[in-house]
TIDO-734839 format. One line per 5 residues: number of its first residue (from 1); their letters; for each residue x, y negated, z negated of C-alpha. Coordinates in nm, 3 decimals. Layout:
TIDO-734839
NUM> a> X/Y/Z; ...
//
This chain:
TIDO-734839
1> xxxxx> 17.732/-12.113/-7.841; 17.382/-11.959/-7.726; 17.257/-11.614/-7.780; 17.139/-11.498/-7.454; 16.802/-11.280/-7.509
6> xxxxx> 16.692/-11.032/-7.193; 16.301/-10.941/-7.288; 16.167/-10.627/-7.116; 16.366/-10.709/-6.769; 16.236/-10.519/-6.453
11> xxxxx> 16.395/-10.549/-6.116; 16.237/-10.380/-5.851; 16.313/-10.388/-5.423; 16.006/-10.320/-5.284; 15.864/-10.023/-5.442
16> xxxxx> 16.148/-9.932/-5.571; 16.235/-10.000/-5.945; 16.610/-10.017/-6.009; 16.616/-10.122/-6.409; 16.342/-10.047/-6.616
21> xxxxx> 16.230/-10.275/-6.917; 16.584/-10.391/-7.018; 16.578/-10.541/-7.348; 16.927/-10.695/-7.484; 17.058/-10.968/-7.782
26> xxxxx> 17.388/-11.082/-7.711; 17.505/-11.293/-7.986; 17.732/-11.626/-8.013; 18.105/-11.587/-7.953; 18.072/-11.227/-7.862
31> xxxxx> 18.279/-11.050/-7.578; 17.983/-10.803/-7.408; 18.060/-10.565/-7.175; 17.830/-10.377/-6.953; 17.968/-10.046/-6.852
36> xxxxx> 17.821/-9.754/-6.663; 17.864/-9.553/-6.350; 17.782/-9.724/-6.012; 17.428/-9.782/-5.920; 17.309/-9.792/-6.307
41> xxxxx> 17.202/-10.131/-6.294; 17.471/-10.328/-6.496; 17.609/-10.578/-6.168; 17.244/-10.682/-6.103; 17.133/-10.708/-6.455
46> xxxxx> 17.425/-11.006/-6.426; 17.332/-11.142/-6.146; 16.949/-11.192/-6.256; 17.146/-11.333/-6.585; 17.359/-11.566/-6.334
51> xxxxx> 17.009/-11.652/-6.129; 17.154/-11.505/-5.763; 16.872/-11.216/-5.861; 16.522/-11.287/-5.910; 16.341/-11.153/-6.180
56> xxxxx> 16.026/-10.913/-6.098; 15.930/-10.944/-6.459; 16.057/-11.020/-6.810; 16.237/-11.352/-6.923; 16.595/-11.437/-6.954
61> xxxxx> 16.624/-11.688/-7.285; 16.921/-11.875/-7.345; 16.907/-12.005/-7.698; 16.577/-11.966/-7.716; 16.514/-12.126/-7.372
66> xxxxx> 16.363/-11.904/-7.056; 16.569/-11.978/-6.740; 16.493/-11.678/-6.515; 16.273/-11.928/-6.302; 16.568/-12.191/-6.328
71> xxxxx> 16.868/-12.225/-6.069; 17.199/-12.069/-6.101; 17.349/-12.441/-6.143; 17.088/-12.552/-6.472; 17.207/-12.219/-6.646
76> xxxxx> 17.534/-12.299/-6.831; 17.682/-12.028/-6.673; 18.005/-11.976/-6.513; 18.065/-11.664/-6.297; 18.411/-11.446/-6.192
81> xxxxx> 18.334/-11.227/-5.936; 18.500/-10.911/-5.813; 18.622/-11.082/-5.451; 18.821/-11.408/-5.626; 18.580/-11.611/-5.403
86> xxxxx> 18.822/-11.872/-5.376; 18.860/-12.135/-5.110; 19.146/-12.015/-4.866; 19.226/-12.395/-4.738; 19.257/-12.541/-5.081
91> xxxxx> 19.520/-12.543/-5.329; 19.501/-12.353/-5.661; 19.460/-12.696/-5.871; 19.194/-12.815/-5.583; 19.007/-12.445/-5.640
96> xxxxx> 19.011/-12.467/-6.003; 18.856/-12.821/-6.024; 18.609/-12.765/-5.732; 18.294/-12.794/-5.970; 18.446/-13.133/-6.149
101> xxxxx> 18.465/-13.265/-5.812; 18.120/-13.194/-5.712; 17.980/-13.350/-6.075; 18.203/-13.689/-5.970; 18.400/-13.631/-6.295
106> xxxxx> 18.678/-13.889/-6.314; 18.994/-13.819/-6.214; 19.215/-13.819/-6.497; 18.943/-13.609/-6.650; 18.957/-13.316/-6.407
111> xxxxx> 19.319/-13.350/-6.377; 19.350/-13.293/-6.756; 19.112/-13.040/-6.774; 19.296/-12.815/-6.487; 19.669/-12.883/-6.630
116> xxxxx> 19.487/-12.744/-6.937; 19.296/-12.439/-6.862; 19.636/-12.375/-6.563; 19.880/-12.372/-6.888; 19.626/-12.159/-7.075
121> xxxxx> 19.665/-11.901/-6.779; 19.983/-11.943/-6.714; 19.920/-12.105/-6.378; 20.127/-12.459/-6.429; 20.381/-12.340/-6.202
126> xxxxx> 20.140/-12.288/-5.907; 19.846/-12.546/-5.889; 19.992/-12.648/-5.546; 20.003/-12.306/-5.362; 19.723/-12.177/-5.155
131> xxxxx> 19.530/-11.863/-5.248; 19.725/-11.668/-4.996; 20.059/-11.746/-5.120; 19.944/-11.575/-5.492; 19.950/-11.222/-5.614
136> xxxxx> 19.609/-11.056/-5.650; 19.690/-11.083/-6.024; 19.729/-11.442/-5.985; 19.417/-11.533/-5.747; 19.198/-11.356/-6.025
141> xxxxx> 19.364/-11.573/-6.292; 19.290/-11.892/-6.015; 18.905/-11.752/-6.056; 18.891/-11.725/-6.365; 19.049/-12.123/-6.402
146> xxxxx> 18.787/-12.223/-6.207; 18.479/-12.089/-6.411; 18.717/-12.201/-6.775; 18.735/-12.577/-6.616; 18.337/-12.609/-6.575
151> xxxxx> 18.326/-12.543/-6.963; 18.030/-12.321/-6.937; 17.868/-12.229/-7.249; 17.879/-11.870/-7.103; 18.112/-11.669/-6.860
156> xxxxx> 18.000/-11.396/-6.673; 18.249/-11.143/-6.502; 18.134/-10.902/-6.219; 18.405/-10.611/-6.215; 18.677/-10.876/-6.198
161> xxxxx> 18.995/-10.651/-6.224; 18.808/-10.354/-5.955; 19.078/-10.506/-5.698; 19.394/-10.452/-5.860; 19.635/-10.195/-5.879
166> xxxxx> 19.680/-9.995/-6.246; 19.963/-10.203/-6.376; 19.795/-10.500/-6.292; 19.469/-10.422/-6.427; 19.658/-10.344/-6.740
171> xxxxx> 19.812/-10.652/-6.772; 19.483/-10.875/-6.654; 19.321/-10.707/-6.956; 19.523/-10.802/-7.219; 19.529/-11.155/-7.076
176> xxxxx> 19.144/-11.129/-7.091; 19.151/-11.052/-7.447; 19.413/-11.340/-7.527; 19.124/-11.561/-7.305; 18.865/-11.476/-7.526
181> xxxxx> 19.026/-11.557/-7.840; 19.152/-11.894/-7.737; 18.810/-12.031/-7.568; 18.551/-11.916/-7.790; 18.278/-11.876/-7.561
186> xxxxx> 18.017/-11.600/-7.476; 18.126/-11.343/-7.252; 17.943/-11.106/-7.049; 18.163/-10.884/-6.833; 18.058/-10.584/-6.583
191> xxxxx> 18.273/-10.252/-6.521; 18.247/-9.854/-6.442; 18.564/-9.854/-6.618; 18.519/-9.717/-6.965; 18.895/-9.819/-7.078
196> xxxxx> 18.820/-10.171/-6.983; 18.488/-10.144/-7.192; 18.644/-9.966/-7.499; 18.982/-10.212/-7.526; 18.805/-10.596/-7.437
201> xxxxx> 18.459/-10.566/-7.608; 18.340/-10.701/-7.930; 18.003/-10.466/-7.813; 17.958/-10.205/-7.535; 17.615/-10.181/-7.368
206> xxxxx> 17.565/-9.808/-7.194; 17.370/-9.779/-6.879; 17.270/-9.534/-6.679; 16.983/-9.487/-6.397; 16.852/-9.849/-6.509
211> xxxxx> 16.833/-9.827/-6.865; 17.011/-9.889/-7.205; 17.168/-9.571/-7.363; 17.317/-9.714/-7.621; 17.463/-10.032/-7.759
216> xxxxx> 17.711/-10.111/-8.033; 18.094/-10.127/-8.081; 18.309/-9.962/-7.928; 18.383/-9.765/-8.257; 18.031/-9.675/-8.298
221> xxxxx> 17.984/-9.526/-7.959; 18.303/-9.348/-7.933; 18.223/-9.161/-8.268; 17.865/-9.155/-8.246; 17.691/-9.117/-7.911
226> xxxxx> 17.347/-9.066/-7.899; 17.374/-8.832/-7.589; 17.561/-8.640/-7.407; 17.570/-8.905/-7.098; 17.714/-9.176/-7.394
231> xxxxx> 17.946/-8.926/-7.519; 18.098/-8.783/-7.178; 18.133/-9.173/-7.008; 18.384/-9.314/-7.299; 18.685/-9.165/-7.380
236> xxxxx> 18.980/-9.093/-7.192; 19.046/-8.757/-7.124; 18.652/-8.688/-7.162; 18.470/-8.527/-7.362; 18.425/-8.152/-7.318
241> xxxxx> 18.135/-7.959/-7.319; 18.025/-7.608/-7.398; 17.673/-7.429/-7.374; 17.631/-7.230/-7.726; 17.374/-7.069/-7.944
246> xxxxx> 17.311/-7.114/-8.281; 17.374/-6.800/-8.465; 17.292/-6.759/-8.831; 17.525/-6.444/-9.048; 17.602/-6.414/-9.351
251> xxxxx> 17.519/-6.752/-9.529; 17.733/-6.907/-9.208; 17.622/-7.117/-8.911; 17.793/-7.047/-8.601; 17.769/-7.167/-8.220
256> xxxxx> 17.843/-6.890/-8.006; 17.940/-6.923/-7.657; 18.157/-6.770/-7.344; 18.500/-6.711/-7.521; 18.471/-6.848/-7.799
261> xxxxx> 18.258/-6.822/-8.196; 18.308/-7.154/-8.406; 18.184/-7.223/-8.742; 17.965/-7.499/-8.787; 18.010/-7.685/-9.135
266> xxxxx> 17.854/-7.954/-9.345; 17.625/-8.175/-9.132; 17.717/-8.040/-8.817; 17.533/-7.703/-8.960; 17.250/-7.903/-9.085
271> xxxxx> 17.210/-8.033/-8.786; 17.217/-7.726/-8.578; 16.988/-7.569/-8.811; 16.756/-7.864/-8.791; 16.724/-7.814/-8.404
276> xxxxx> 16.385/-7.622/-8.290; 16.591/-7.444/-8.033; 16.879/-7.293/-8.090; 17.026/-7.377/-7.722; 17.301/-7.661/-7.779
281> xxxxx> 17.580/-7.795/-7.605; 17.899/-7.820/-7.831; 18.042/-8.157/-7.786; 18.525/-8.155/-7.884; 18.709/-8.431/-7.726
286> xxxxx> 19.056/-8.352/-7.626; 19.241/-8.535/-7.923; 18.990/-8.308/-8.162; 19.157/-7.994/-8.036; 19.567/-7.921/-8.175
291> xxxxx> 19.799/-7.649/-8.112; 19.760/-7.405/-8.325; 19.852/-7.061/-8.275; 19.809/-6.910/-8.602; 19.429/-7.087/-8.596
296> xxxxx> 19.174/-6.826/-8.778; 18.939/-6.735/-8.396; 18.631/-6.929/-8.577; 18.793/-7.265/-8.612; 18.953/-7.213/-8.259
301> xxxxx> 18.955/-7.213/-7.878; 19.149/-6.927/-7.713; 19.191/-7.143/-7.356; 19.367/-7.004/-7.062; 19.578/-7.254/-6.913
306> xxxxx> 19.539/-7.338/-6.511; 19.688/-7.686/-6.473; 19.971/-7.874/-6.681; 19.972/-8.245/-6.615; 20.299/-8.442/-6.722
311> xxxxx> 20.214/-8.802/-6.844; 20.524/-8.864/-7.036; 20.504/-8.816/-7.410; 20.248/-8.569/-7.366; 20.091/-8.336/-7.093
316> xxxxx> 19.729/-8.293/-7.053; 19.609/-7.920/-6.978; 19.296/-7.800/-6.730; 19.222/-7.470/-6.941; 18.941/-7.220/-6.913
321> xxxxx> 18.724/-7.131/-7.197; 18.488/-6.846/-7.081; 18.342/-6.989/-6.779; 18.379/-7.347/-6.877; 18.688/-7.625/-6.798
326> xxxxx> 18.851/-7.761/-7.095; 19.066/-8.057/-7.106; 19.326/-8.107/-7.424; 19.642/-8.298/-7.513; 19.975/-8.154/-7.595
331> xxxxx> 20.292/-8.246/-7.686; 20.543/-8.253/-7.389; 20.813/-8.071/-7.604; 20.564/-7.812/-7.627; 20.709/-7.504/-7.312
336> xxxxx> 20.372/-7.419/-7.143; 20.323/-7.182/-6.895; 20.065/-7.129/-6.597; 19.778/-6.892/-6.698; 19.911/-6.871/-7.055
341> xxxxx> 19.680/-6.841/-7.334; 19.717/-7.106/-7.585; 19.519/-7.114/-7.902; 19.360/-7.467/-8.074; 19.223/-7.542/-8.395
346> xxxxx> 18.944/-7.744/-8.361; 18.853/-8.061/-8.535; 18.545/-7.962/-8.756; 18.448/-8.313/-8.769; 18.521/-8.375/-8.450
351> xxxxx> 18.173/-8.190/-8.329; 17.948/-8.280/-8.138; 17.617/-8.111/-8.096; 17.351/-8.199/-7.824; 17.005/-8.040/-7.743
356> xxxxx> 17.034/-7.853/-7.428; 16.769/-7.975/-7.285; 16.755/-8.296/-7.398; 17.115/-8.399/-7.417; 17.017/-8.578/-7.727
361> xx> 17.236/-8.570/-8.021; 17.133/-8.399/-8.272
//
C-alpha cells in the first residue's frame, strides 16, 4: 500500500485561507482519522486528497508520486461519502459494481468480486433490492461495497455514519473496524465525532481553525494533549477546566483557585514551577475525580451538585466548583441529592496544566 504525503497544503476561496500549510505522513495499512469541530478544515483537506478540491498550493504525493494536478479517477482512490450517493434506480449488486462496469471488466469478474465484498458486509441477502428498500445502516454498507469492489489502494470516508441514529452508528463502527482488518488497505476517514476517532483509528489527526494540533494515537492524545483545545475535544464526558494560580508554601506547590487548593506533585509541580506566569488552567477529566468523602481538602474538589444524569451503571453529575461547571462520574448505587456537596479525591496524575494564555501544555 502507498503512504500518502500532504506537503505544506493551502486552500484558500478567494481571499480567504481556510487551511494553512497542512503537512501530514500517513503510512501503509494505517486506519487515519481526521477529527475536529465543523469548519476546521478536515472534509476539504479530503476532498483535495480525493481531487473534487483544487489545490492553491502544496503537493499531494502518493507513494512518492504528486497527483494534486491529476483527476479524481488516476488517484487510486475510492471515496464513501456522508449522503450514500447511491443510484436510486439500480439494484444493490448493480450499485456496488457500477465502477467494474464502466472499466468493461468481464462479467464473471465483477460478479465475483461483488458476491465477495456483499458476503464481507453482510449484504448477500440483498444484492437485488433497491436503495430504498434498505435501512440507512444498510445503504451505507451498499456505499461502502461499492468503493471495496474498485479495489482502491486507498479509501477515503467523509463523515460516513453523520446520518444514522446512535445505535446504528454504534454498530456501523464496529463493522468498520472488522473492515479494516480484513482488507488491508489505507484508510482515511473524516468526523467531528471524537468517539468515532478514539475507537476506529490506528492515528488521530487534531484540527482546528485549519491547522494540525496534534497527531498520534489515540492513547497518546488522550493522555497527552498538547493544548487545551486537544485535551477538551477527546474524551467523553470532557475534560474540565479550572483557572488557578500557582502558589508556592512551605516547600509545597499548590494551584489555587475558586473553591478549591490542590497540591501539585512530582512533574506536575515541576512543571508549574517551570511556567513564567503563574496563571494556569488546571486540566481533571471526569474518570480522574472518585468519591471520596474522607479526601484530605488538598487532594480534593468540594463540588456542589446541580444536575444528576442516570446512564445506567453510573450517573454523571453537573457540579459547581467556585464559579466553574464540573462534570464527574459516579456510581449509580451511590444516593445523591440536588445541591448536595459531594467531596472527590483527585487523580494526582491525572493533571493537567495549561498556560493561561497560551493554552499550551505545560
Amino acid at each position: 500500500m502507498p503512504t500518502i504525503h500532504l506537503e505544506n497544503l493551502i486552500k484558500r476561496y478567494g481571499d480567504v485561507e481556510v487551511l494553512h500549510g497542512i503537512e501530514l505522513e500517513m503510512a501503509d495499512n494505517e486506519f487515519t482519522v481526521l477529527v475536529g469541530p465543523s469548519g476546521c478544515g478536515k472534509s476539504t483537506t479530503l476532498r483535495m486528497i480525493a481531487g473534487l478540491e483544487d489545490v492553491t498550493e502544496g503537493e499531494i504525493y502518493v507513494d512518492g508520486r504528486p497527483v494534486s494536478r491529476l483527476e479524481p479517477k488516476d488517484r487510486d482512490l475510492a471515496m464513501v461519502f456522508q449522503d450514500y450517493a447511491l443510484y436510486p434506480h439500480m439494484n444493490v449488486a448493480k450499485n456496488m459494481s457500477f465502477a467494474l462496469r464502466l472499466q468493461k471488466r468481464p462479467k464473471a469478474e465483477i460478479d465475483e468480486k461483488v458476491r465477495t465484498v456483499a458476503a464481507t458486509l453482510g449484504l448477500s441477502d440483498y444484492l437485488n433490492r433497491k436503495p430504498g428498500e434498505l435501512s440507512g445502516g444498510q445503504r451505507q454498507r451498499v456505499a461502502m461495497g461499492r468503493a471495496l469492489t474498485r479495489d482502491a489502494s486507498t479509501f477515503l470516508f467523509d463523515e460516513p455514519l453523520s446520518n444514522l441514529d446512535a445505535k446504528l452508528r454504534g454498530q456501523m463502527r464496529a463493522e468498520l473496524a472488522l473492515m479494516s482488518q480484513r482488507v488491508h488497505k489505507n484508510m482515511i476517514y473524516v468526523t467531528h465525532d471524537q468517539i468515532e476517532a478514539m475507537t476506529l483509528a490506528d492515528r488521530i489527526v487534531v484540527m482546528h481553525g485549519g491547522y494540525i494540533q496534534q497527531q498520534g494515537t489515540p492513547e497518546e492524545l488522550f493522555k497527552h494533549p498538547v493544548n487545551k483545545f486537544v485535551a477538551g475535544f477527546l474524551g467523553m464526558p470532557p475534560m474540565n477546566f479550572l483557572n488557578a494560580e500557582i502558589e508556592q508554601r512551605d516547600n509545597k506547590v499548590y494551584a489555587k483557585g475558586d473553591g478549591f487548593d490542590l497540591l501539585l506533585q512530582g512533574e506536575r509541580a515541576s512543571a508549574a514551577l517551570r511556567n513564567k506566569s503563574k496563571d494556569v488552567i488546571i486540566g481533571v477529566r471526569p474518570s480522574d475525580l472518585t468519591y471520596a468523602p474522607d479526601c484530605d481538602r488538598e487532594h480534593a474538589l468540594e463540588l456542589h451538585v446541580m444536575v444528576s444524569e442516570y446512564v445506567g451503571a453510573q450517573s454523571v453529575l453537573l457540579c459547581t466548583c467556585g464559579g466553574a461547571k464540573i462534570m464527574v462520574e459516579l456510581g449509580s448505587d451511590t444516593p445523591v441529592a440536588l445541591g448536595q456537596t459531594l467531596t472527590f479525591a483527585v487523580n494526582s496524575g491525572g493533571i493537567h496544566l495549561f498556560d493561561r494564555q497560551s493554552e499550551v501544555a505545560l
